[in-house]
VMD Tcl script that draws the C-alpha trace (Angstrom):
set ca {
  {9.11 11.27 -6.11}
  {11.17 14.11 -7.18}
  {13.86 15.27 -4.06}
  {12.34 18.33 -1.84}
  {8.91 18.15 -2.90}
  {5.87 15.98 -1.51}
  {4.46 12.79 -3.60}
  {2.14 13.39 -6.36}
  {1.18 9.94 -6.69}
  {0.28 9.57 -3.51}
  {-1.83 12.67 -3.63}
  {-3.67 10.89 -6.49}
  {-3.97 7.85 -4.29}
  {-5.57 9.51 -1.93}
  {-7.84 11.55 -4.25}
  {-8.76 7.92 -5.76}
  {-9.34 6.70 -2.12}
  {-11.39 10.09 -0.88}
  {-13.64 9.46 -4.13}
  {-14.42 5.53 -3.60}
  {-15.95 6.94 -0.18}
  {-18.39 8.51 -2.68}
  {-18.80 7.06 -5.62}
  {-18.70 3.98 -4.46}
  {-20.14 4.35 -1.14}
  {-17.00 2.61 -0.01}
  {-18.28 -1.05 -0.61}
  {-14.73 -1.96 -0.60}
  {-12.95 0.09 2.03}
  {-14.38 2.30 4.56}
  {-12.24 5.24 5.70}
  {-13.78 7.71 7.46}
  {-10.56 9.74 6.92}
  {-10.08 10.00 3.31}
  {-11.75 12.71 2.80}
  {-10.94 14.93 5.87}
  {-7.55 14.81 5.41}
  {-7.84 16.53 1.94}
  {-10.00 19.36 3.25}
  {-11.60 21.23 0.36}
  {-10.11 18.74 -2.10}
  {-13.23 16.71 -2.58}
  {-14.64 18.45 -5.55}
  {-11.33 17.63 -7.38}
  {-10.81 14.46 -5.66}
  {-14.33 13.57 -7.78}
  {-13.02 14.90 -10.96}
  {-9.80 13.17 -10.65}
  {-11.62 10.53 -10.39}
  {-14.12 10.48 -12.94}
  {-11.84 11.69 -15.44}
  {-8.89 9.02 -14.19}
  {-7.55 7.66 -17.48}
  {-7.76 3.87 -16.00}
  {-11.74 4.16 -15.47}
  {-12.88 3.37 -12.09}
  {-10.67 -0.21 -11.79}
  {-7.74 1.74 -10.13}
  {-10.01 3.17 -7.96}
  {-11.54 -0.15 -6.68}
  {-7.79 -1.48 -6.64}
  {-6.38 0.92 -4.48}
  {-9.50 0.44 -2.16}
  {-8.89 -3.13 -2.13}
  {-5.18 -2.95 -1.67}
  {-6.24 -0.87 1.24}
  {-8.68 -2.76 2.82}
  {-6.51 -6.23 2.14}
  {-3.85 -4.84 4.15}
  {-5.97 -3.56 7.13}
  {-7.43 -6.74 7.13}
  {-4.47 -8.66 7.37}
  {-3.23 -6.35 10.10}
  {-6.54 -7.02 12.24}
  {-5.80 -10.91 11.92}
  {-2.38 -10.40 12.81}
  {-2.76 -8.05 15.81}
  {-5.26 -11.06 17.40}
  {-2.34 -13.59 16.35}
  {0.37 -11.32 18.77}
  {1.65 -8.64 16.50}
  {2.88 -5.79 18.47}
  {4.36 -3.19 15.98}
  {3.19 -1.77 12.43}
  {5.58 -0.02 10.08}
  {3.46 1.77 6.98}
  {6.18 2.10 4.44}
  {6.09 4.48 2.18}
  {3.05 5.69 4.04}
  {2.00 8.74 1.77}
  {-1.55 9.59 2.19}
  {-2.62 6.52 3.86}
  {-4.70 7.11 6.81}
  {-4.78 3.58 8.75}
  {-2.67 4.59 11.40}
  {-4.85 7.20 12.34}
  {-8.24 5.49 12.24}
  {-7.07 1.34 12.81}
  {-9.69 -0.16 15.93}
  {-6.15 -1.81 17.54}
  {-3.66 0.92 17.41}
  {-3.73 0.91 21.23}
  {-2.01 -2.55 20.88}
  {0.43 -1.47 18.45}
  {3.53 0.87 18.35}
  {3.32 2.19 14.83}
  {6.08 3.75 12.40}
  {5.16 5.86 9.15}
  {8.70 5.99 7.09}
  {8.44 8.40 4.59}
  {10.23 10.94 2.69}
  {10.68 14.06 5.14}
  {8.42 16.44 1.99}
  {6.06 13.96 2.39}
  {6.19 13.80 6.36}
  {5.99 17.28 6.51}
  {3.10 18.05 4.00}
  {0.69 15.10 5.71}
  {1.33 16.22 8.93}
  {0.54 19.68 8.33}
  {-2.70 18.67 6.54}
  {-3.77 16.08 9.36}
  {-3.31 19.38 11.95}
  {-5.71 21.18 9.33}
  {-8.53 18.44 9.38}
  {-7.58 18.07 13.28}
  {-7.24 14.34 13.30}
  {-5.24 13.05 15.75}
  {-2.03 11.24 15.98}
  {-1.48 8.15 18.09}
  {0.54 8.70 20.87}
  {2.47 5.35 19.57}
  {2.77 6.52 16.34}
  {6.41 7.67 15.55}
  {7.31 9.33 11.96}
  {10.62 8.11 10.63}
  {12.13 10.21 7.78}
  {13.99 7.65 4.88}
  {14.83 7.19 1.39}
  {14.19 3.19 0.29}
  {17.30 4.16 -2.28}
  {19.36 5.73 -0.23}
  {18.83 4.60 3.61}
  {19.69 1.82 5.30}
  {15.66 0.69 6.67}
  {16.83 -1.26 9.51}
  {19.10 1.80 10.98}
  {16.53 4.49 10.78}
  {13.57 2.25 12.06}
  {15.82 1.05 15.16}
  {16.98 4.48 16.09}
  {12.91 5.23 16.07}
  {12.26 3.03 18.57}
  {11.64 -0.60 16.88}
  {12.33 -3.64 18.38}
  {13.30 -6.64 15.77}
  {12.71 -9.10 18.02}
  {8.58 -8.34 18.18}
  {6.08 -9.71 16.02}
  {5.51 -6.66 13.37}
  {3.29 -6.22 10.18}
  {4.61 -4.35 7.24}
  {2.33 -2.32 5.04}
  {3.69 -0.91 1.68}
  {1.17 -0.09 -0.28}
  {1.84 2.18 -3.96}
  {5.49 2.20 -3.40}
  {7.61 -1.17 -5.03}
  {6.86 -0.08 -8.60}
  {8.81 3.19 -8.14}
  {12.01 1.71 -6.86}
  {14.70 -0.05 -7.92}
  {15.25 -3.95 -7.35}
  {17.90 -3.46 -5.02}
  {16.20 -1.34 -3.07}
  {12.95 -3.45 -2.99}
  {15.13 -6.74 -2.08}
  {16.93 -4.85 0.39}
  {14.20 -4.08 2.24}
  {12.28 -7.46 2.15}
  {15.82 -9.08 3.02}
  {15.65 -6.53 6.35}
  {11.53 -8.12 6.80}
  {12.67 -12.00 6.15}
  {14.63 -11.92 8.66}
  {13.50 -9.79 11.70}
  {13.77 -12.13 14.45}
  {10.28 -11.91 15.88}
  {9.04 -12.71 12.85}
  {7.17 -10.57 10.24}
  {4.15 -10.03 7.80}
  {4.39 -7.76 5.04}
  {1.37 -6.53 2.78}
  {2.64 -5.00 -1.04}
  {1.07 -4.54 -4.46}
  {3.24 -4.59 -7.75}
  {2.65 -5.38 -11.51}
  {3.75 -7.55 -14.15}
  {5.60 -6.87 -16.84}
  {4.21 -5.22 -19.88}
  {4.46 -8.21 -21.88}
  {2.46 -10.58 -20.24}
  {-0.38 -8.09 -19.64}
  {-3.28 -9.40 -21.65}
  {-3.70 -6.77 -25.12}
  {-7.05 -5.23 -23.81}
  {-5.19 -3.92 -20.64}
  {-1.76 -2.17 -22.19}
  {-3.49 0.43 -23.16}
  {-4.21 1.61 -20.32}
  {-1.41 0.73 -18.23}
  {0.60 2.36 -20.73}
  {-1.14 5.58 -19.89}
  {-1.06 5.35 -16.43}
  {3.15 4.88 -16.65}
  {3.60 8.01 -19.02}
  {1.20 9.61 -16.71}
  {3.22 9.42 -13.44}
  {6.63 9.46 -15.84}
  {5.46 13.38 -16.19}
  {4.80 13.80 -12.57}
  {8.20 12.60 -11.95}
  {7.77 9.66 -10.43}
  {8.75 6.80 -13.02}
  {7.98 2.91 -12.89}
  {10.98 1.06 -12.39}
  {10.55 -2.69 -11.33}
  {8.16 -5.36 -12.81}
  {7.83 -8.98 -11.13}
  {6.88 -11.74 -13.06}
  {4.67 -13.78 -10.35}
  {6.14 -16.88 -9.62}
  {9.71 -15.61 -10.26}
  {9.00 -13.26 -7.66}
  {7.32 -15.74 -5.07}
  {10.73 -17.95 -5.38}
  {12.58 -14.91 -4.54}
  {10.55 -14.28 -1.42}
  {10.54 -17.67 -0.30}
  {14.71 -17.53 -0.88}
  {14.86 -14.44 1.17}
  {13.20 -16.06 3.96}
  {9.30 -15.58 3.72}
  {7.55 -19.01 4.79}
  {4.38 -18.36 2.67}
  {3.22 -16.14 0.42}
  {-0.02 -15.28 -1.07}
  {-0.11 -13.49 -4.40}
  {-3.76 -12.11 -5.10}
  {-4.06 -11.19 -8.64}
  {-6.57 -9.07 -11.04}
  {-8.87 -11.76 -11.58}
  {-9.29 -13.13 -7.89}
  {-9.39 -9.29 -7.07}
  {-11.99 -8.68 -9.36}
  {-14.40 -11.39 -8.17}
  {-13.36 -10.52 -4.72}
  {-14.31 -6.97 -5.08}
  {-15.55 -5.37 -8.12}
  {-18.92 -4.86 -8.94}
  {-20.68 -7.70 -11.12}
  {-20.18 -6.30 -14.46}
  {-16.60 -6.32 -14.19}
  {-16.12 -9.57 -12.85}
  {-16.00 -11.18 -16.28}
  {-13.38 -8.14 -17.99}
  {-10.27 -9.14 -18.85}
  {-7.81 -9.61 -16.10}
  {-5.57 -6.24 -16.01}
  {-4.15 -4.44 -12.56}
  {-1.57 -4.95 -10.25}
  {-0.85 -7.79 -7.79}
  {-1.41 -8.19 -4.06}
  {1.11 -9.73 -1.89}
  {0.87 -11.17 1.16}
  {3.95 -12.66 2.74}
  {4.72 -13.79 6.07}
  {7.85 -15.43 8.07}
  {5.78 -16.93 10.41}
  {4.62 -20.58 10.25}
  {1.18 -21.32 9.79}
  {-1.80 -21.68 6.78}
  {-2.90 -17.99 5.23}
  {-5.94 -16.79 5.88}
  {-7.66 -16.40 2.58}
  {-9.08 -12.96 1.71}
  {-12.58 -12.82 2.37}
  {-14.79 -9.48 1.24}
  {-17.25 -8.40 3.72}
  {-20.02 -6.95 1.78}
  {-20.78 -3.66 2.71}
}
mol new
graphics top color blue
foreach p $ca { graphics top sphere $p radius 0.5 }
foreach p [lrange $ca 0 end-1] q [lrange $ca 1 end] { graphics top cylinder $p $q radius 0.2 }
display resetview
């Protein structure tokens, strides 16, 4: 995002999120939030939508990177998980609506713009804010995570779950492995929930095209892709920097997971899912709860 000015990606995401309550009647993701917290932005939230250059499959993915996540943070929570960090946090409403955040003590980290402009706009659509929930202000370039978190209150040696959702494309490698380093090796042990993408060349032909649009598309906004993981490479990495298992969920398995019929059978094109956790133990595969 560009410096002194709020996230228009993550306005998008949201937009994309606020119009799966509708046009898809949230099969994949229910959030009762999405579209209070834009106000009177639904009737562009729906043209965003229909007119989004990607069809509706990034709208479906960003519900199901959603809904992954808060699913993995209800398992978690029951397992002994005390604190959630939303990195990144945008738009994203699951602090404010989660069933367990009177178990947790929650941390947005954002860039202050951001902070500021969600936090006027959830005073506008009067939704509350946890009374565990503090904001920490940070640049994943810049900052060093484990300093600002700590001087917010977090505790590294509870059980915490990570979610940082629409963010690792737009930064650097260093900063990305910085901050999983900081996850891998919190001492009471850590989950962390991500999406990211391949690189261009190993994206089957029918889906360039429209990834290429969606990069020159947030390029203009100002808010550039930077990193691209091949999968395994990237698993290796993980399990290097300390994560005991990881669970990539790619655009097929997401597709049959959570797409309508149709599109179960497209070629596979989207982003990845990743689940990773220090903590010992089998995953829990991804189940989707029909609506």
């Amino acid at each position: 995002m560009q410096t002194g000015r709020p996230s228009l990606t993550a306005l998008g995401a949201a937009r994309l999120r606020a119009a799966h309550q509708v046009l898809d009647n949230a099969s994949i993701l229910v959030d009762p939030l999405a579209l209070r917290i834009l106000g009177d932005d639904i009737e562009i939230s729906l043209d965003h939508a229909r007119a989004h250059t990607s069809g509706p499959r990034l709208r479906w993915f960003i519900a199901a990177r959603s809904r992954i996540a808060e699913d993995a943070l209800n398992t978690a929570v029951e397992a002994g998980t005390a604190q959630l960090v939303v990195l990144g946090a945008g738009l994203e409403t699951l602090a404010y609506r989660t069933t367990v955040a009177h178990r947790l003590r929650i941390f947005e980290v954002d860039h202050p713009a951001m902070q500021a402009s969600k936090r006027q706009m959830l005073a506008t659509a009067a939704i509350a804010v946890p009374d565990s929930l503090a904001y920490v202000a940070a640049d994943f370039e810049r900052d060093r995570l484990s300093e600002k978190l700590e001087a917010a209150g977090f505790d590294a040696g509870k059980r915490s779950f990570f979610s940082w959702l629409g963010v690792v494309p737009y930064l650097t490698e260093p900063a990305i492995f910085s901050t999983l380093g900081y996850i891998a090796q919190l001492r009471g042990g850590a989950e962390v929930v991500f999406d990211y993408v391949n690189p261009l060349a190993s994206i089957a032909p029918a889906g360039r095209a429209a990834h290429q649009a969606l990069t020159e598309r947030v390029a203009a906004m100002g808010e550039r892709i930077q990193s691209y993981f091949d999968t395994a490479l990237l698993g290796e990495k993980m399990r290097a920097a300390g994560f005991r298992q990881t669970r990539d969920i790619g655009p097929a398995e997401l597709a049959n997971l959570f797409f309508p019929d149709a599109e179960r059978s497209a070629p596979a094109r989207g982003g990845h899912i990743m689940h990773a956790s220090t903590l010992s133990g089998k995953a829990a595969p991804v189940e989707h709860r029909r609506q």
